[in-house]
C-alpha positions in Angstrom: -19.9 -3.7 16.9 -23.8 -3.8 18.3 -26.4 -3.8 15.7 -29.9 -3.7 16.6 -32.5 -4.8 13.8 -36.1 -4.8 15.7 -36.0 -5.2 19.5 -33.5 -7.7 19.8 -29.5 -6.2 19.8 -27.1 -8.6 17.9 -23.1 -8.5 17.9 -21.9 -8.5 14.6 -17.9 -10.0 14.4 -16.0 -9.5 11.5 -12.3 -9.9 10.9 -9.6 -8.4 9.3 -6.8 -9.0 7.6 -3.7 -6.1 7.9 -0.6 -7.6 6.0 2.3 -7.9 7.9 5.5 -6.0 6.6 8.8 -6.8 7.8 12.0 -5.6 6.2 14.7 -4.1 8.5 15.9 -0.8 8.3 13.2 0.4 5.6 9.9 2.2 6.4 6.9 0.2 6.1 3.5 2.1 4.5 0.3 1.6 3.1 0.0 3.1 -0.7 -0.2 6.2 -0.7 0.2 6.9 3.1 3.1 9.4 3.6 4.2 9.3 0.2 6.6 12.5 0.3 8.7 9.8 2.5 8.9 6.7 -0.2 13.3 5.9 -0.7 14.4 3.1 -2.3 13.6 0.4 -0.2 10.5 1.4 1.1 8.1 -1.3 1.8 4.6 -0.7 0.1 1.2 -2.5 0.6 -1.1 -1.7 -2.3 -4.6 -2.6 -0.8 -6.2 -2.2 -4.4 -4.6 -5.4 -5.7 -3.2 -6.5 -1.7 0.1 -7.3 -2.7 3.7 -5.8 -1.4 6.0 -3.8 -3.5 9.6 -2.3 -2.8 10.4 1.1 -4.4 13.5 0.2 -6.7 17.3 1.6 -6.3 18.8 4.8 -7.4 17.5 6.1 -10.5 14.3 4.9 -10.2 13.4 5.2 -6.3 12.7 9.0 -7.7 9.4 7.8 -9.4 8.0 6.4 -6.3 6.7 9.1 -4.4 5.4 10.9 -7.9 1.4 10.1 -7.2 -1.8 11.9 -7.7 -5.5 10.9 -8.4 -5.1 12.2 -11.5 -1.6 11.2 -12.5 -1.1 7.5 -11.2 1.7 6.1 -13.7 3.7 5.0 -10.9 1.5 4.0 -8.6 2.7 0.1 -7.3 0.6 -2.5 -9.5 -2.1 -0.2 -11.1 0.1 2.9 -13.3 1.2 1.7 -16.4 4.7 2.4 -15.6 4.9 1.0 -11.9 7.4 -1.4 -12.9 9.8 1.5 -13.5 9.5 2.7 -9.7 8.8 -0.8 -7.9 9.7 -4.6 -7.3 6.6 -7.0 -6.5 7.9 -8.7 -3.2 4.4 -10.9 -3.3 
């Protein structure tokens, strides 16, 4: 990126960090991308607190994809009840 301040142009460099996610056969998403897709299984990344989650098995994988602005009791480290939907992986 070029930013110029005064007459003189700098180059600002910054870095960033995208988790890797790696788990075969699952899909791989970053809360709440594609949500209408979340199985059990599903591989999470929850930028709010950057740590991985795994929606849990058969009852529960139903509460994973249940997520609104307004209703975010299953939402993977932040909902009061995200324990019931997911698994912390890290």
């Amino acid at each position: 990126m070029k930013v110029i301040a005064g007459k003189f142009p700098k180059v600002l460099i910054q870095g960033i960090n995208v988790p890797v996610l790696n788990k075969e056969n699952h899909d791989n998403y970053i809360f709440p991308d594609n949500i209408r897709f979340y199985t059990a299984g599903t591989i999470d990344y929850q930028p709010k607190d950057k740590k991985i989650y795994e929606c849990q098995p058969f009852p529960n994988s139903g509460f994973c994809s249940q997520w609104s602005s307004s209703a975010n009791q299953y939402e993977p480290g932040i909902g009061f009840a995200w324990e019931s939907a997911w698994t912390l992986l890290n």
